[in-house]
Backbone as CSV, one residue per row, in Angstrom:
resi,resn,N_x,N_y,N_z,CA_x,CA_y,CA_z,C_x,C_y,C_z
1,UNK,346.197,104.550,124.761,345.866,104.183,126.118,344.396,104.485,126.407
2,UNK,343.649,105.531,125.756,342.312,106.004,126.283,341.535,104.792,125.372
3,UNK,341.954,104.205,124.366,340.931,103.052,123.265,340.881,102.009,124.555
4,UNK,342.027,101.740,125.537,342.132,100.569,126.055,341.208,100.792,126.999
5,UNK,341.511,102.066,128.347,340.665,102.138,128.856,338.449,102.014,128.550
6,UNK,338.762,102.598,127.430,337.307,102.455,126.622,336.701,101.531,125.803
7,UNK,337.863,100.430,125.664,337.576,99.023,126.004,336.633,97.910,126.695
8,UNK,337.702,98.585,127.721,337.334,97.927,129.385,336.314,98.430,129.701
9,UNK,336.205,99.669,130.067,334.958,100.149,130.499,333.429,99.603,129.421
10,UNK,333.498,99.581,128.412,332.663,98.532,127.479,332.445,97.399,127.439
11,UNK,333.790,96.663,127.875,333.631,95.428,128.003,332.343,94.581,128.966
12,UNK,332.123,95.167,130.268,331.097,94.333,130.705,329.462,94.171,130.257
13,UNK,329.220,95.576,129.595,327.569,96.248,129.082,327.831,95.247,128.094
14,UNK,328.497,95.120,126.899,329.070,94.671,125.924,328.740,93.091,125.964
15,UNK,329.733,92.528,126.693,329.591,90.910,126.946,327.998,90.754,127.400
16,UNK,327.393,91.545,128.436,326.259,91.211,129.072,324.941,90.961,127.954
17,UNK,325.114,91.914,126.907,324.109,92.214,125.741,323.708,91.143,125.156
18,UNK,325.990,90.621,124.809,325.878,89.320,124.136,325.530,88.302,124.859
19,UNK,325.273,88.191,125.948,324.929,86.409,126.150,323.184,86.653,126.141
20,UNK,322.827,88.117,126.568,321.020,87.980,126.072,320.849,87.304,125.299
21,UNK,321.430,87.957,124.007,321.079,87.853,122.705,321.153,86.449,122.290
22,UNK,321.953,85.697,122.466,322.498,84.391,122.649,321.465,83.618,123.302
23,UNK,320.750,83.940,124.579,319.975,83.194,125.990,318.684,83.300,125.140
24,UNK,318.464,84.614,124.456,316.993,84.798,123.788,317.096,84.078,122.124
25,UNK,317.969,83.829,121.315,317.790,83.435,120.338,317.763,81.559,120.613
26,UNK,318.596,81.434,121.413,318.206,80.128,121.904,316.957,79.595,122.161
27,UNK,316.266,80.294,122.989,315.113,80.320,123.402,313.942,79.984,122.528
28,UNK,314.199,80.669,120.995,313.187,80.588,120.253,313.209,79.561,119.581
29,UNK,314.224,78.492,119.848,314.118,77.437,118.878,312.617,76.726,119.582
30,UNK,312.225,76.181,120.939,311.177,75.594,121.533,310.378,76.457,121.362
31,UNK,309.929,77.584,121.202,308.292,78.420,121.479,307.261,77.901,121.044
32,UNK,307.672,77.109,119.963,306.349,76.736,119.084,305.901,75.010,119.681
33,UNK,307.077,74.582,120.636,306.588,73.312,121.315,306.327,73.519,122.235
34,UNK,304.884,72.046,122.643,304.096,72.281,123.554,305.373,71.627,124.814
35,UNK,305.308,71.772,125.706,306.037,70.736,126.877,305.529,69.925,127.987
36,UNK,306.431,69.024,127.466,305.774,67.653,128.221,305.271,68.225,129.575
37,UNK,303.901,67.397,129.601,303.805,67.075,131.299,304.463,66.761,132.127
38,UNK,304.574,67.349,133.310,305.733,67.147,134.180,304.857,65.936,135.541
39,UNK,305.605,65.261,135.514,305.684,64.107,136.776,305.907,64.392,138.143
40,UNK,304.850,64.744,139.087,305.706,65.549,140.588,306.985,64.732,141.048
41,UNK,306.653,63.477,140.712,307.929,62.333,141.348,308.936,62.525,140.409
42,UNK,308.845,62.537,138.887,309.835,62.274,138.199,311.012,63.174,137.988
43,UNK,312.371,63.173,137.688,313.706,63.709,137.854,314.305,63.368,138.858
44,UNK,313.909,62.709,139.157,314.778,62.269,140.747,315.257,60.895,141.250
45,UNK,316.421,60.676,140.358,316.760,59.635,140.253,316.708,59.167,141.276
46,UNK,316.882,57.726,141.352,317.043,56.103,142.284,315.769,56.687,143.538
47,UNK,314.741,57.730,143.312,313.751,57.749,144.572,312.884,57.685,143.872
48,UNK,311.675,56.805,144.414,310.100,56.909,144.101,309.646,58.042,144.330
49,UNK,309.812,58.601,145.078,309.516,60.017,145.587,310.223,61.539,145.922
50,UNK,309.456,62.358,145.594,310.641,63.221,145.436,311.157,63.422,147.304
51,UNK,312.153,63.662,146.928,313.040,63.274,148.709,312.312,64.404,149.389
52,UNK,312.100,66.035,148.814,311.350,66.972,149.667,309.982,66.455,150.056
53,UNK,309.497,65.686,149.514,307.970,65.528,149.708,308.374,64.881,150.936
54,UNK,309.722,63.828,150.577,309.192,62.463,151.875,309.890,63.203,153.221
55,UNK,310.687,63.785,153.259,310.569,64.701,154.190,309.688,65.878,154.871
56,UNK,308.804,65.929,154.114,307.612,67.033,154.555,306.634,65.837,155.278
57,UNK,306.873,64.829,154.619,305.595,63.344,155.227,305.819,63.015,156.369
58,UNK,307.749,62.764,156.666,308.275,62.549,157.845,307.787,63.368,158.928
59,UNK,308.242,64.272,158.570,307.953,65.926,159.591,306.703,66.332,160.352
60,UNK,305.642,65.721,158.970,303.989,66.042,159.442,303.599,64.857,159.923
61,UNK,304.459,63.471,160.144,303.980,62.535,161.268,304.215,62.477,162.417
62,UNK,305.667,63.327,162.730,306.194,63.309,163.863,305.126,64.668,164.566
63,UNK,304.902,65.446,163.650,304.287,66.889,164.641,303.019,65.853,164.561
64,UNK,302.090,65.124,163.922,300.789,64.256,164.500,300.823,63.909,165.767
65,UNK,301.998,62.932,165.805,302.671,62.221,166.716,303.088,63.172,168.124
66,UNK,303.346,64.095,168.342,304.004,65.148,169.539,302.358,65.696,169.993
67,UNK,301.446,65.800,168.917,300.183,67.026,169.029,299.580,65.514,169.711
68,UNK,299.473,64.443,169.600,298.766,63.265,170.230,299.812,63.199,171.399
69,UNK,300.868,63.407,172.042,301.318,62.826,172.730,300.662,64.031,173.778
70,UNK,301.006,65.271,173.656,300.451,66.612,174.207,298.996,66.186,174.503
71,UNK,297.993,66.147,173.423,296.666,66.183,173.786,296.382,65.043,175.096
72,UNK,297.035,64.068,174.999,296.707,62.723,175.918,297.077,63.374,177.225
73,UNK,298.143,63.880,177.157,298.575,64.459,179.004,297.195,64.822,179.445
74,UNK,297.424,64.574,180.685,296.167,65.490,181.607,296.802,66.797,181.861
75,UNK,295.610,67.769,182.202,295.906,69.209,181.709,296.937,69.363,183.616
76,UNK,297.435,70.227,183.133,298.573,70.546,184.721,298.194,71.670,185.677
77,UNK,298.143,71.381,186.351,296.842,73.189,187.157,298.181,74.140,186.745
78,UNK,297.263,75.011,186.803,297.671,76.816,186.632,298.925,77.182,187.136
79,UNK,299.208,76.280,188.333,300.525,77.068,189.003,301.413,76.418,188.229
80,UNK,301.483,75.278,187.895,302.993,74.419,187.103,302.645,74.882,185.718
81,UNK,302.054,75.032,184.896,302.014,75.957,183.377,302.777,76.430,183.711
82,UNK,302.760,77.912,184.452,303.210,79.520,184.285,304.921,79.257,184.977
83,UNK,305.338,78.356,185.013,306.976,78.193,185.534,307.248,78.156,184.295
């Protein structure tokens, strides 16, 4: 009963070691290749663009768009601001 318990208690350090060892010997098969250039657009299937970008484009036209709508107002006297 104490081998089993001392098993278990081994078992997780144990397994964890092995998948390093495994994650790092893997690893060394590429070291010695260079890697491709990466494409900011490319991996991203059926979009020209990567979808975060075109959402950051969206986002920074609409705040253009709000900061022009703001600047055009005429300024509001002092007493209607501070409500």
């Amino acid at each position: 009963m104490d081998a089993f318990y001392a098993l278990a208690l081994l078992a997780c350090p144990l397994g964890m070691g092995a998948m390093m060892w495994f994650m790092m010997k893997g690893g060394n098969r590429q070291q010695g290749a260079t890697p491709a250039p990466q494409d900011k657009n490319a991996g991203f299937a059926g979009f020209d663009k990567d979808p975060r970008q075109q959402e950051m484009d969206a986002l920074r036209e609409e705040i253009a768009g709000l900061r022009a709508k703001v600047d055009s107002q005429p300024e509001a006297p002092a007493q209607e601001r501070t409500r």
